[in-house]
Structures are given as C-alpha cells and as structure tokens.
SEGUDO-569596 format. One record per atom (N, C-alpha, C): y, z, x; atom name; residue number from 1. Coordinates in steps of 0.02 Angstrom, whole numbers, plus 50000, padded with zeros to 5 digits. Each point is the difference from the previous one (the first is absolute). Layout:
! SEGUDO-569596
Y,Z,X,CA,NUM
...
! end
This chain:
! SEGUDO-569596
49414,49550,50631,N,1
50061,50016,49963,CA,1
50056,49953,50021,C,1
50020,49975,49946,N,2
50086,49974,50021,CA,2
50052,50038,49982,C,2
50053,49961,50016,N,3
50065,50047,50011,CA,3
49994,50019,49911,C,3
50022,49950,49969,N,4
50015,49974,49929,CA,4
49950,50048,49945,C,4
49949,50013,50024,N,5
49950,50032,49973,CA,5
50004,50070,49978,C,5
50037,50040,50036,N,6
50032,50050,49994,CA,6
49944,50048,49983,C,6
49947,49991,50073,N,7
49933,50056,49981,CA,7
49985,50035,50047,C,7
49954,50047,50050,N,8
49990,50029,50019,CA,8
50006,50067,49998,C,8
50020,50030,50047,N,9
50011,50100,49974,CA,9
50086,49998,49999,C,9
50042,49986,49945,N,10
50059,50017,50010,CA,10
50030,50056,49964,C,10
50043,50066,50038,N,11
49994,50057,49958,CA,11
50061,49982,49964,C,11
49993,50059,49946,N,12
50044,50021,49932,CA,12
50037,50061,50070,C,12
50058,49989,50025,N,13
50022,50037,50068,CA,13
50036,50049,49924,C,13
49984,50066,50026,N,14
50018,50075,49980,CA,14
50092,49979,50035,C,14
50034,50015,49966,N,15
50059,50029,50031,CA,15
50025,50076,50020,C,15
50029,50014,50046,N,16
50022,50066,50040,CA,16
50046,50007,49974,C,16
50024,50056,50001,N,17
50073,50033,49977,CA,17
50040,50034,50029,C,17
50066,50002,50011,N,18
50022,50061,50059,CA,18
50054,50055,49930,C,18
50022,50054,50024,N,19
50038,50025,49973,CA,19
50066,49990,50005,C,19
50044,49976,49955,N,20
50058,49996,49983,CA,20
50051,49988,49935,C,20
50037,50070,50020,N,21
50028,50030,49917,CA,21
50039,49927,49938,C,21
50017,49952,50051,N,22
50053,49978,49978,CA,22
49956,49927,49953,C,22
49905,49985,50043,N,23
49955,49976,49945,CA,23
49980,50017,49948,C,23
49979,49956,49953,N,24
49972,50009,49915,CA,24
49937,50055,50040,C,24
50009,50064,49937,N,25
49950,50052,50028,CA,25
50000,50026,50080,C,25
50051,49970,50014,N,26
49997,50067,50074,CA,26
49945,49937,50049,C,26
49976,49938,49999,N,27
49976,49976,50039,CA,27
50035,49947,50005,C,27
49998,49967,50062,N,28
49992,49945,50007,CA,28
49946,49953,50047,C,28
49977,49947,49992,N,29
49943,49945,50038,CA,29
50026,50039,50082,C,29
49950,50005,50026,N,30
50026,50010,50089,CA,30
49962,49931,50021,C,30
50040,49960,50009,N,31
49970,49954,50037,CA,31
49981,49975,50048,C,31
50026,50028,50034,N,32
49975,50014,50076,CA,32
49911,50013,49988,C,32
49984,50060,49976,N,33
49943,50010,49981,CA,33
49965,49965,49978,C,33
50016,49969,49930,N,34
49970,49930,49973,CA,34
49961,49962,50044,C,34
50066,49987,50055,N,35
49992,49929,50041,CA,35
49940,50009,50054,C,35
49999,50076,50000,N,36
49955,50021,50061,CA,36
49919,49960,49944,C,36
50007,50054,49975,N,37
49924,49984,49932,CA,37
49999,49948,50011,C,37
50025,49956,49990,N,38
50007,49931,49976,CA,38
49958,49965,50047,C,38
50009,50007,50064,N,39
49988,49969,50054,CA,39
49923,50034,50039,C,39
50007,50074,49967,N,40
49912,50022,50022,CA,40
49976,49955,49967,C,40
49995,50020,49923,N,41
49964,49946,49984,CA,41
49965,49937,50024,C,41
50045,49966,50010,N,42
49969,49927,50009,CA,42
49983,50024,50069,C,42
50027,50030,50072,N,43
49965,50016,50042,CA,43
49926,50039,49999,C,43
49965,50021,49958,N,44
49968,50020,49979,CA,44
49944,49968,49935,C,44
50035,49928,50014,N,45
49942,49953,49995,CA,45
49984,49972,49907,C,45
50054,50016,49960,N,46
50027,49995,49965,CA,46
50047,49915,49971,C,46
49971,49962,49970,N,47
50033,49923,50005,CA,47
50077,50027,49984,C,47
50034,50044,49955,N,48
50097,49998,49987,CA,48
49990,50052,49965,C,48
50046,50012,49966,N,49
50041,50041,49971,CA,49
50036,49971,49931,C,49
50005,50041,49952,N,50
50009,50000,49912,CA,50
50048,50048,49987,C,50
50082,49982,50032,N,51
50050,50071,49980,CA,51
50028,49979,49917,C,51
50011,50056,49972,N,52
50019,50017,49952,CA,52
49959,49969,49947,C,52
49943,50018,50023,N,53
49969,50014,49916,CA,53
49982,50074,49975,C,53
49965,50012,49968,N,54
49997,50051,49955,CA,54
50000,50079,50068,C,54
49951,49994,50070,N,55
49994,50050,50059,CA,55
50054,49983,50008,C,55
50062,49946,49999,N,56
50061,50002,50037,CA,56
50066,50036,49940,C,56
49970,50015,49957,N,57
50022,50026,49948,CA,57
50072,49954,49984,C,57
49984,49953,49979,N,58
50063,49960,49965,CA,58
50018,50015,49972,C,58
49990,50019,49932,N,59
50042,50023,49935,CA,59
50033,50048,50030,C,59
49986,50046,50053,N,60
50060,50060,50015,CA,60
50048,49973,50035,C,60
50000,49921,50042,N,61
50058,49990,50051,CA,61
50041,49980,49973,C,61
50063,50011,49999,N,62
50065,49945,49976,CA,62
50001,49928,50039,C,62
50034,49957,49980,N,63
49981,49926,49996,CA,63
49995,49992,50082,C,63
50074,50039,50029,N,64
50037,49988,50075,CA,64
49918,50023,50039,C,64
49958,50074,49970,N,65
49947,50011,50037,CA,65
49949,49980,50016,C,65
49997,49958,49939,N,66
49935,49957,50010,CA,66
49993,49938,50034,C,66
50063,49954,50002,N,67
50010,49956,50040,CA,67
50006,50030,50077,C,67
50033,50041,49992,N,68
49978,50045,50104,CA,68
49937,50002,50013,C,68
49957,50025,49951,N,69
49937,50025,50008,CA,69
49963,49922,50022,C,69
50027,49958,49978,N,70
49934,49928,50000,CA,70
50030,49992,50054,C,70
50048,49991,50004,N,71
50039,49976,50089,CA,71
49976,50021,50050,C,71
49995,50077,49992,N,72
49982,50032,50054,CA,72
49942,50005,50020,C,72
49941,49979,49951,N,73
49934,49967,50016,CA,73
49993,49963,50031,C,73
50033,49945,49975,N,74
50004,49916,50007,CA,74
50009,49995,50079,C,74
50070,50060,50038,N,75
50006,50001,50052,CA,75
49969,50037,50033,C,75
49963,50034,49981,N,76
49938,50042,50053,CA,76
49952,49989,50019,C,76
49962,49947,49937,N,77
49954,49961,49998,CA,77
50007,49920,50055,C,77
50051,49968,49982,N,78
50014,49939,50024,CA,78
49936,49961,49989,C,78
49992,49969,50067,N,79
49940,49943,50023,CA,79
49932,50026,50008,C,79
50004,50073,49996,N,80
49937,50021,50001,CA,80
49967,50046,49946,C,80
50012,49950,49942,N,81
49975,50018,49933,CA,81
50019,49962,49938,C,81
49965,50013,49945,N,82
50037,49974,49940,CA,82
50039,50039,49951,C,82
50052,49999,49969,N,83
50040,50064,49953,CA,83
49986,49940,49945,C,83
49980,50063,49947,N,84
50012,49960,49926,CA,84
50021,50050,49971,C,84
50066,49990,49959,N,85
50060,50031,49980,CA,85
50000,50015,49935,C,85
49966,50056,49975,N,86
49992,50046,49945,CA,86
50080,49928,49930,C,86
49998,49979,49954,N,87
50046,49985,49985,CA,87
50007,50012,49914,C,87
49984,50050,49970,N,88
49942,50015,49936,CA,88
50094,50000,49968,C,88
50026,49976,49947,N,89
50047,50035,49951,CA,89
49983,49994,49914,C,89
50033,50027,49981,N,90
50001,50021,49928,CA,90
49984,49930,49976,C,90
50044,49925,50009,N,91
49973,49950,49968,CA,91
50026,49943,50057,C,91
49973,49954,49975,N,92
49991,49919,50076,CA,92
50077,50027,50030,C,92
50067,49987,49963,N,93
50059,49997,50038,CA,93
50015,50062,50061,C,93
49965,50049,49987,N,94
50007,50032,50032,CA,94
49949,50004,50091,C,94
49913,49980,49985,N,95
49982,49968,50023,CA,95
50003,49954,50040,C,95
50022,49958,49967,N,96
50042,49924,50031,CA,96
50032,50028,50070,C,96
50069,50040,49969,N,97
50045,50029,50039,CA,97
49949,50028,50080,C,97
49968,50041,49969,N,98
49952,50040,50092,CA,98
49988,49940,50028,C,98
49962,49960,49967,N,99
49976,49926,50040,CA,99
50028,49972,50036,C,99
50081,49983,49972,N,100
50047,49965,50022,CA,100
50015,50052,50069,C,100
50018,50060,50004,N,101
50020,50046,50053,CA,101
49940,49999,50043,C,101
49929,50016,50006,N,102
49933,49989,50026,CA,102
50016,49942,50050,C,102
50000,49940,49957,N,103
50018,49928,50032,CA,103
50045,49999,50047,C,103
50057,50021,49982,N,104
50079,50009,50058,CA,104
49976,50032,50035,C,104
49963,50058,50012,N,105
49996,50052,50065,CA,105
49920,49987,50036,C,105
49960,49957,49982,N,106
49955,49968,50048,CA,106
49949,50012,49977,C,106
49974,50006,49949,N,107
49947,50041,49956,CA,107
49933,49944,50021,C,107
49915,50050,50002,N,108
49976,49911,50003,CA,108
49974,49988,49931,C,108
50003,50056,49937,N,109
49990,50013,49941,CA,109
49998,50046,49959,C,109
50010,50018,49948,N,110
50024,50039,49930,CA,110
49935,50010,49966,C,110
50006,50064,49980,N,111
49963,50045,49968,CA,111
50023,49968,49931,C,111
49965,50005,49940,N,112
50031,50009,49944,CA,112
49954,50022,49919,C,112
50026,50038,49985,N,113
49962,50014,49931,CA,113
50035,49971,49918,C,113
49990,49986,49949,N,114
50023,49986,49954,CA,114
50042,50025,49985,C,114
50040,49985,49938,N,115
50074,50056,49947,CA,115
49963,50078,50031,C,115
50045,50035,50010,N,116
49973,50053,49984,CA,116
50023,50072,49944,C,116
50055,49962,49987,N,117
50017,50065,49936,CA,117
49952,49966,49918,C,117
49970,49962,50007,N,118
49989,49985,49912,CA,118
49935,49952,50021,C,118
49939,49993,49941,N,119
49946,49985,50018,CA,119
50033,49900,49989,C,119
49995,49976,50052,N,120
50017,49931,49983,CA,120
49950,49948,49990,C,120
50019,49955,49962,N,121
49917,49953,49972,CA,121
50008,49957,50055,C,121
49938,49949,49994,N,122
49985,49954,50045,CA,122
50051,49951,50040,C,122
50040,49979,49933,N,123
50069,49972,50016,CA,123
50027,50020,50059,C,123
50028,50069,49982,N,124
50053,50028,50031,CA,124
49954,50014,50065,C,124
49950,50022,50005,N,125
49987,50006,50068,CA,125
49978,49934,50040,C,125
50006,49958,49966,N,126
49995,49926,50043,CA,126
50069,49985,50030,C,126
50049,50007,49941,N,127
50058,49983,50022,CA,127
50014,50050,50072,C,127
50003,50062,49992,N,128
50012,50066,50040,CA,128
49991,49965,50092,C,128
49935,49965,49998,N,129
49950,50004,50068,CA,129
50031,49908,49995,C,129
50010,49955,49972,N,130
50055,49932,50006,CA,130
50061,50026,50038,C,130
50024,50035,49973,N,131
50071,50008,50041,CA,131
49991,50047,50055,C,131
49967,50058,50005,N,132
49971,50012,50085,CA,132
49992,49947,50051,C,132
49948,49964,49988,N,133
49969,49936,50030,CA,133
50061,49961,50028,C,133
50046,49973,49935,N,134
50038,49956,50008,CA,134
50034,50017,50058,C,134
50021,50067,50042,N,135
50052,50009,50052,CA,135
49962,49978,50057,C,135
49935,49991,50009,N,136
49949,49948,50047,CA,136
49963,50044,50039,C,136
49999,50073,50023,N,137
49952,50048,50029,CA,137
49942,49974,49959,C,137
49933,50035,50051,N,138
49942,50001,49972,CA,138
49989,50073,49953,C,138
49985,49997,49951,N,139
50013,50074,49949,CA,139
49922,50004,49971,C,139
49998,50070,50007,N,140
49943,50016,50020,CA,140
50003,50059,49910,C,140
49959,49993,49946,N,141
50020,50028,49929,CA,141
49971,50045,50010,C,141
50007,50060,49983,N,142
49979,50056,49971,CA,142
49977,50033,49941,C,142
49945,50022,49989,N,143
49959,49982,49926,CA,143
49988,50080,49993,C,143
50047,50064,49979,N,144
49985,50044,49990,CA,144
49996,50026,49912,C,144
49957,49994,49981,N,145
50028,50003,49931,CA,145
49989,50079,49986,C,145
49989,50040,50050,N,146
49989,50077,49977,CA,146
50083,50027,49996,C,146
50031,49962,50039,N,147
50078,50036,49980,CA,147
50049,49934,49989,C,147
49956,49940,49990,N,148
50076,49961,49971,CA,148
49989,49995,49927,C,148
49925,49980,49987,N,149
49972,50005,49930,CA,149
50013,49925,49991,C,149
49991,49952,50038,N,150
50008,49945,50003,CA,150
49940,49981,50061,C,150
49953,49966,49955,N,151
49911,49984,50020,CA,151
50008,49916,50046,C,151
50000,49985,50039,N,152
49978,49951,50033,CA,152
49936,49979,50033,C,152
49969,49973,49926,N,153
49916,49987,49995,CA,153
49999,49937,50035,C,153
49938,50000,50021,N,154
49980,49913,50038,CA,154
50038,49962,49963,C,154
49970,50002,49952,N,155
50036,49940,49961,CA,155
50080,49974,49992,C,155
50045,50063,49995,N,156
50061,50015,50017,CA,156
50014,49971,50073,C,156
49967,50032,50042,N,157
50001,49966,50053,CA,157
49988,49918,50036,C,157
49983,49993,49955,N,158
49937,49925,50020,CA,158
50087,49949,49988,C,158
50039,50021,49937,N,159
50061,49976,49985,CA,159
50045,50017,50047,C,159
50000,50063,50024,N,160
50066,49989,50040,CA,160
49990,49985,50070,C,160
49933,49986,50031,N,161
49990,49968,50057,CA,161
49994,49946,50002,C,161
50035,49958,49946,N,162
50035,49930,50022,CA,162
50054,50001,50004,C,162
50039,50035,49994,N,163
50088,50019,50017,CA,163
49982,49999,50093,C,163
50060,49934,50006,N,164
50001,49984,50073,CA,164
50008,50082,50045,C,164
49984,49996,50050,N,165
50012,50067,50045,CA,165
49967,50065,49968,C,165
49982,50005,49944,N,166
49969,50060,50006,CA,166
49916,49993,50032,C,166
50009,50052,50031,N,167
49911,49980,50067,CA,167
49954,50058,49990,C,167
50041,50060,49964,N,168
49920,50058,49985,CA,168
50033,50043,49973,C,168
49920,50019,49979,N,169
50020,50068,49918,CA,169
49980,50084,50064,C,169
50054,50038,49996,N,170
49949,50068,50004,CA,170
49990,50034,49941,C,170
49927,50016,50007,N,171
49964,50007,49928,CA,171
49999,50087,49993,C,171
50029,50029,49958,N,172
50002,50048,50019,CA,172
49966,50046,49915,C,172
49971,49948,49973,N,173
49963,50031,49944,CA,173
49946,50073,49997,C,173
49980,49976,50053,N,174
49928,50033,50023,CA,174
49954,49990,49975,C,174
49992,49933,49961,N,175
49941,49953,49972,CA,175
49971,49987,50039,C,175
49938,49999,50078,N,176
49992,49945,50046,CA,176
49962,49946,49977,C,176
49991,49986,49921,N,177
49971,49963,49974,CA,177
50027,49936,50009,C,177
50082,50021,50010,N,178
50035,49937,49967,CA,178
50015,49942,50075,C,178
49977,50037,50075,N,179
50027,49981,50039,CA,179
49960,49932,49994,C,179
49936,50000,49987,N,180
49963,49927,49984,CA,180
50038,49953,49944,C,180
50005,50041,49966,N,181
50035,49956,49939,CA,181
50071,49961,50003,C,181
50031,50045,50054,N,182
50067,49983,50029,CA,182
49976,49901,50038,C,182
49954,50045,50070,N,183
49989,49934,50027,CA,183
49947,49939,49965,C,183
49985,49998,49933,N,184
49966,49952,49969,CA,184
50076,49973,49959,C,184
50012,50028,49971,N,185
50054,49964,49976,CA,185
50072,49977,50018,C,185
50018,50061,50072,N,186
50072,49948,50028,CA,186
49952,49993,50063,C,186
49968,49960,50041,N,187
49971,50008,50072,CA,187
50051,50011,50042,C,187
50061,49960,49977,N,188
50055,49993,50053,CA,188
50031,50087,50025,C,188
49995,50013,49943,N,189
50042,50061,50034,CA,189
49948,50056,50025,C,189
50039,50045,50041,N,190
49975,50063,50042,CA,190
49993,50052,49968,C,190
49945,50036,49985,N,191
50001,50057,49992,CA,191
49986,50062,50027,C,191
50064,50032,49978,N,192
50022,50056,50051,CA,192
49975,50053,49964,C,192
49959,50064,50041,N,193
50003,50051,49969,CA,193
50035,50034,49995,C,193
50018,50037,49943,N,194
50055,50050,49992,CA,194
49999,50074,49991,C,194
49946,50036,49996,N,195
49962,50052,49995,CA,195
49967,50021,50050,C,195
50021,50045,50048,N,196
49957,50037,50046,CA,196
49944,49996,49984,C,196
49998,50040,49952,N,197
49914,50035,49993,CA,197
49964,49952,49971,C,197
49986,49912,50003,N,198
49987,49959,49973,CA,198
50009,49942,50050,C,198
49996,50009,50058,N,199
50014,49947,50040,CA,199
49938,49983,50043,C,199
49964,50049,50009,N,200
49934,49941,50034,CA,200
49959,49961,49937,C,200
50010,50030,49934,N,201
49974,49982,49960,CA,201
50012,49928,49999,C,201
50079,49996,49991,N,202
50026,49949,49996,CA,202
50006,49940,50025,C,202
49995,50027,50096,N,203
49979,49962,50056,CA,203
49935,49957,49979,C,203
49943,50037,49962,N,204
49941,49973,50014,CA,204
49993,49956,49941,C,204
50040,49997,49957,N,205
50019,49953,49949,CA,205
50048,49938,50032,C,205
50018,50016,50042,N,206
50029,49929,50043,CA,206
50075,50008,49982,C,206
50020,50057,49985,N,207
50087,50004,50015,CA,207
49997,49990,50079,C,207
50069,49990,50020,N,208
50004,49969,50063,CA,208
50076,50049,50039,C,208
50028,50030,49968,N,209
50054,50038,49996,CA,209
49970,50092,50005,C,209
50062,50020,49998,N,210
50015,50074,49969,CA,210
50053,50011,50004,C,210
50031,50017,49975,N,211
50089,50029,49984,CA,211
49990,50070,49986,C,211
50015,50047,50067,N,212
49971,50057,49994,CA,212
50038,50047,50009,C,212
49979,50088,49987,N,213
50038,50049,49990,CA,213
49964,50060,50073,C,213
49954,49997,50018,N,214
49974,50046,50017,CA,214
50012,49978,50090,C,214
49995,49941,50004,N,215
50018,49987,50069,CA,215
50062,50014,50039,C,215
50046,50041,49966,N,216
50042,50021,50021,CA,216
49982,50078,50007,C,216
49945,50026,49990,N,217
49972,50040,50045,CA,217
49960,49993,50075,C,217
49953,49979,49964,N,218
49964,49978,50045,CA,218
49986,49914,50038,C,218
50035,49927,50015,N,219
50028,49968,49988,CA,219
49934,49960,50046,C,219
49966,50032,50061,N,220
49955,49955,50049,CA,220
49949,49989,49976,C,220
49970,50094,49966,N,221
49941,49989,49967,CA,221
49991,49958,49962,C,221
50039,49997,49931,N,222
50002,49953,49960,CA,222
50020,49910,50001,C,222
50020,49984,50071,N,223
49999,49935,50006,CA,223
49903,49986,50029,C,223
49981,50060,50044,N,224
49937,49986,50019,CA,224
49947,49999,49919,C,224
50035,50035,49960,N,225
49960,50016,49943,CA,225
50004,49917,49968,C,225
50036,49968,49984,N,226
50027,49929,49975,CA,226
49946,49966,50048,C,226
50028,49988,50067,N,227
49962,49955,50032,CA,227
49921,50008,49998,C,227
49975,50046,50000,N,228
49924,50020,50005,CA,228
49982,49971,49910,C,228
50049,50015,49958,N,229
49975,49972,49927,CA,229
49991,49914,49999,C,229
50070,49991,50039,N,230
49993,49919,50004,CA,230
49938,49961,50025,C,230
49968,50025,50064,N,231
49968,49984,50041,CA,231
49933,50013,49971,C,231
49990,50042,49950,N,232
49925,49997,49951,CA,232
49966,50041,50055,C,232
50030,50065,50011,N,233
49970,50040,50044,CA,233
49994,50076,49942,C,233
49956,50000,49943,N,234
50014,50035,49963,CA,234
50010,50079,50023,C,234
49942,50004,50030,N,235
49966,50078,50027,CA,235
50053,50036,50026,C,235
50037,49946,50048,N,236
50042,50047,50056,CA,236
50092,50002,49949,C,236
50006,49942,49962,N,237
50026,50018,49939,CA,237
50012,50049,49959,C,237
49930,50022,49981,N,238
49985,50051,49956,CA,238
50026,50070,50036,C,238
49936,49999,50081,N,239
50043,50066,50033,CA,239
50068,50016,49996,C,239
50023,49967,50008,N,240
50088,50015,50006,CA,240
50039,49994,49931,C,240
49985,49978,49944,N,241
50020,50008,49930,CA,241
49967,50060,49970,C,241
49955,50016,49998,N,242
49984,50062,49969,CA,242
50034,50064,49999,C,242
49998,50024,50072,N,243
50047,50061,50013,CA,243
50072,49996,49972,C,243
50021,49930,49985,N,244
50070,49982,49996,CA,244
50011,49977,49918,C,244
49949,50006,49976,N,245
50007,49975,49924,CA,245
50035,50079,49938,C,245
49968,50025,50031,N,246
50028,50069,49978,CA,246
50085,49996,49994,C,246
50028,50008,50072,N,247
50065,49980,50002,CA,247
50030,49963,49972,C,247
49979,49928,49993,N,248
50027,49930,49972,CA,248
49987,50015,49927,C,248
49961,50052,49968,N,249
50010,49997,49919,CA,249
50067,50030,49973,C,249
50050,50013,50069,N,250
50045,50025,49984,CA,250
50060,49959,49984,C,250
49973,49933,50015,N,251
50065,49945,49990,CA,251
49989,49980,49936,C,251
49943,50013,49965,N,252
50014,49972,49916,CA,252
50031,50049,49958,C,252
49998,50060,50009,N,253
50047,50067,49998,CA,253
50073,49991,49979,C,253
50024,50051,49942,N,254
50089,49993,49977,CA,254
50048,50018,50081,C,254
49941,50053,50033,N,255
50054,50026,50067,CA,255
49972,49959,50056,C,255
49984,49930,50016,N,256
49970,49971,50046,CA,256
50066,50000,50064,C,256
50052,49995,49977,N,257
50076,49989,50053,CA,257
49985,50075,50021,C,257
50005,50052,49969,N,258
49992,50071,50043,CA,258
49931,50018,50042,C,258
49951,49956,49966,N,259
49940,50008,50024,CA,259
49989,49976,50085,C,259
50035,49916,49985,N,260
50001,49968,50076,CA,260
50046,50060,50059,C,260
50051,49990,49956,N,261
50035,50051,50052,CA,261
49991,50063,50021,C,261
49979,50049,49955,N,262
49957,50031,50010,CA,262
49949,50007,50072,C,262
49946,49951,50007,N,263
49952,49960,50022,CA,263
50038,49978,50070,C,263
50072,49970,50004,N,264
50010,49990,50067,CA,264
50026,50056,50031,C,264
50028,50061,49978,N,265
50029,50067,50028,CA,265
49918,50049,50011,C,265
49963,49971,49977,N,266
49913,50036,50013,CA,266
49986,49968,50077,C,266
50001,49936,49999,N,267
49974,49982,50087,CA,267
50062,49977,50041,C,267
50063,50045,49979,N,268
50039,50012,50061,CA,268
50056,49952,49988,C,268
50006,49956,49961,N,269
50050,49949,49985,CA,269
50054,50034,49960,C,269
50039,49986,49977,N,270
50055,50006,49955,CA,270
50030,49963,49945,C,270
49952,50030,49939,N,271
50004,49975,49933,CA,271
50062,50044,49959,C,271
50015,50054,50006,N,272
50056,50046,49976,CA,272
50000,49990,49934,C,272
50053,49992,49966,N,273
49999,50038,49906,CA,273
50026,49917,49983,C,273
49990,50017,49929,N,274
50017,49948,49951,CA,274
50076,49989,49980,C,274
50026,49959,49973,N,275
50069,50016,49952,CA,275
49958,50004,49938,C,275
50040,50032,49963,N,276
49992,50018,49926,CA,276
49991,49935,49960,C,276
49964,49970,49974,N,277
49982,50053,49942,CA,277
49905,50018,50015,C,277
49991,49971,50083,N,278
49953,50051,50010,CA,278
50003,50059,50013,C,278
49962,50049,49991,N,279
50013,50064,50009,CA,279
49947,50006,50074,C,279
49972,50047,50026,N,280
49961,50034,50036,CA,280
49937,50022,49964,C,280
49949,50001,50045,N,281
49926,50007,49994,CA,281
50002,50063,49977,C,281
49943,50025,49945,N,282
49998,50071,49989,CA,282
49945,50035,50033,C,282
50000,50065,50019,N,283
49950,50027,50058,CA,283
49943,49978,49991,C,283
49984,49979,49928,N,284
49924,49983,49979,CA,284
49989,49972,50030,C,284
50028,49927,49983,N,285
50024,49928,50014,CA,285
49993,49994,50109,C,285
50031,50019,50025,N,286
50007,50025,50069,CA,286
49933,50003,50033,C,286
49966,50076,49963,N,287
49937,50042,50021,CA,287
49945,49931,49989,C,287
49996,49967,49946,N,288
49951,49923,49990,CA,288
50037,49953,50041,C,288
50058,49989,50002,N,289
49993,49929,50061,CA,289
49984,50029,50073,C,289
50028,50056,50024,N,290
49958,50010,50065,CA,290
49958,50011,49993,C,290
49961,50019,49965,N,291
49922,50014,50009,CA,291
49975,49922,50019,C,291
49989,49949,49947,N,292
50023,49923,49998,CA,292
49989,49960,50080,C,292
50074,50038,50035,N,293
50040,49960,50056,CA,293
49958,50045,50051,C,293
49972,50048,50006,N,294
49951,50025,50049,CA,294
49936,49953,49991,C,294
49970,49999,49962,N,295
49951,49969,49984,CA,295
50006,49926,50032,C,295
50076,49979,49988,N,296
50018,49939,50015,CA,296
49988,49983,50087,C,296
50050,50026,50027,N,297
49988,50005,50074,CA,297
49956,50033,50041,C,297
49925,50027,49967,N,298
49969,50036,50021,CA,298
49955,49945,50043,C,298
! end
C-alpha cells in the first residue's frame, strides 16, 4: 500500500454525541469522544479514519461542525494514520469547497460521491470529480447508486480514472462482479470495498481497500479479518467472517448509522443516538441486530 492509494481498512468513524440544549436537536459532536474512537481505531490496527461521511452523519452537521469533526480526526489521528475526509455536496462547488478545507487542515484525502440532489449524466459527473481532483488531495469516488441514483459503472469509471489525483473507487454497489471489471478497465485505480457484507468477496476479487462501517465495532478483528483475506489465507478468513457476516448485512440497511452504533454500545463502546432525521431502532429491529451481534462476538 501507498500513502496516495488510499487503501487498506480505513473506517467510515461513527460520530458521538453529547447532550446540549442550545445544539440542532439537543446534540452536539462530543469530541473529545470522537478523538478517543478515532485513535482506538488505528491503535487497533486499523490503516485511518473516514470522518464525516454518511456513519459521521454529515447531512445532520452544520458547516462550523463538520469542519471540527475532520480537524479533530486529523488531530487525533496525526502521523499514525491516514484521514480521508468524507467531502460529498449537493454539486462540484460545493464539493470543491470540503476539498479546499480537507487540504488547509492536513487531510491525506477526500471521500467523494457524485451531484447528489438530481440524477447527473456523464458530463456532469466528470466535471463534479475534475474540480475535486483539481484542489490536489488524492480522492478516493464513491459509487453508491442505491441512494444517489447516480451508477458509476467500470466504464464510467475507466473515464474518470484519468482525472489527475483521483486513485480509487469504493464500490459500494454490491455487484462483486464488477470489482474485476473495475481492475480490467481502470488497472490504475484501487478498489475499495464498500459493503460490509461483501468484503471478503471482494478481497478475493483483488479489491485492495475497504472503507468500512463495522470496524468501529469491532476494529482488531476486522483488520486481522483484511489481513488473513490479503494473505490468501482463505479458511482462517472464512472463520472469522462468517459469525460476523450476519452483523455486516447491517451496513447495506436504511438504519446502518443506528445499527453501527447500536453495535458499539453492545461491546461496551459508546455509539449513543442519532440526530434526526434518523430516528431510533424499533424493538423488532433491536431484538434482530442483537441476536446478529451475539452471534457476532461469539
């Protein structure tokens, strides 16, 4: 792995919340907490950290919070890790803008997904991932088309991995068909898995990444789970994904942010509640992920 490459186990970091009346919804980021997470992590064997993407719940932070939130990574993390900086907006200018802030506060690269209010054609999402690039981080695209509705097929791809600085897709289709198809047609770039419950698959298709949700539960296992996939050690692979696949089908899920967190207040960590406009798990919902997260750590 190189720096630039922007691959190994780096999590989608869950953000904490503390109570206070005078925050949007009665919360605000505790960062202190954050910073703690932040830093198990990668102590825990973990290549960095991914604040404010979708587990860091962006769309709920105001602008001032989300720039704290990457900072306070950026500084927890330091020299002993990589942060790539969630930077997703409505269209490039806005985009642009995270990049530019990412860049100023020490970032070693940016998250990024296409337009996301309106299905944009080929154009516009070339242009979108040009002007990311252009602020000079290594930017790492995001290909979810289950909630942007905007498809980034090989082929799509094969185009925008000649835009200088962009270095890998996380693929978060749940095609693992395409991870071959990815590396036949751009070789250059990395592919990252983006789907829990689809990642040794993906491993054994020769993604080289994971941009993940679940390791902020469990954060050692799952770097041993990566390395044992890398190393073409299937068996002992398999042992330790199985029990855990159950769990991880919870990140392709509408409640995957309540699910993780959820999941870290189960083995003793502190995941706490959502801002709105997530709501809370319903008992059903609850009674199936622990069942799940026993199974998990059993």
């Amino acid at each position: 792995m190189t720096q630039d490459r922007l691959d190994g186990v780096i999590v989608a970091t869950a953000l904490p919340y503390a109570e206070d009346a005078s925050a949007p919804a009665g919360l605000r980021p505790d960062l202190d907490r954050y910073a703690d997470h932040c830093r198990w992590l990668v102590d825990n064997g973990c290549r960095g950290v991914g604040p404010n993407g979708s587990l860091g719940e962006y769309s709920s932070l105001t602008d001032a919070e989300r720039r704290t939130v990457a900072r306070a990574a950026i500084e927890a993390v330091g020299a002993q890790g990589v942060v790539v900086v969630g930077v997703h907006g409505v269209g490039a200018h806005q985009a642009r803008y995270w990049a530019e802030a990412a860049a100023e506060d020490g970032a070693d690269g940016v998250l990024c997904l296409p337009p996301t209010m309106y299905r944009a054609n080929t154009g516009e999402v070339i242009d979108h991932f040009e002007q990311v690039a252009s602020v000079g981080l290594p930017v790492m695209v995001y290909n979810n088309p289950i909630d942007t509705k905007v498809d980034l097929t090989p082929a799509l791809l094969a185009e925008i991995a000649a835009i200088d600085n962009v270095v890998a897709v996380k693929e978060f289709s749940g095609d693992v068909r395409r991870v071959l198809e990815i590396r036949e047609l751009a070789p250059e770039l990395a592919v990252v898995a983006g789907a829990d419950d689809v990642l040794l698959e993906s491993l054994l298709m020769g993604a080289t990444g994971w941009f993940a949700g679940f390791p902020n539960v469990f954060p050692a296992e799952c770097a041993e789970l990566f390395s044992l996939a890398q190393q073409g050690k299937l068996a002992e692979a398999r042992a330790l994904y199985e029990p855990m696949v159950a769990a991880f089908r919870w990140d392709s899920r509408v409640e995957f942010v309540q699910a993780i967190k959820y999941g870290m207040d189960f083995v003793g960590r502190f995941g706490g509640p959502c801002r709105p406009p997530r709501g809370p798990l319903s008992a059903e919902q609850r009674a199936r992920l622990e069942a799940d997260m026993r199974r998990a750590v059993t």
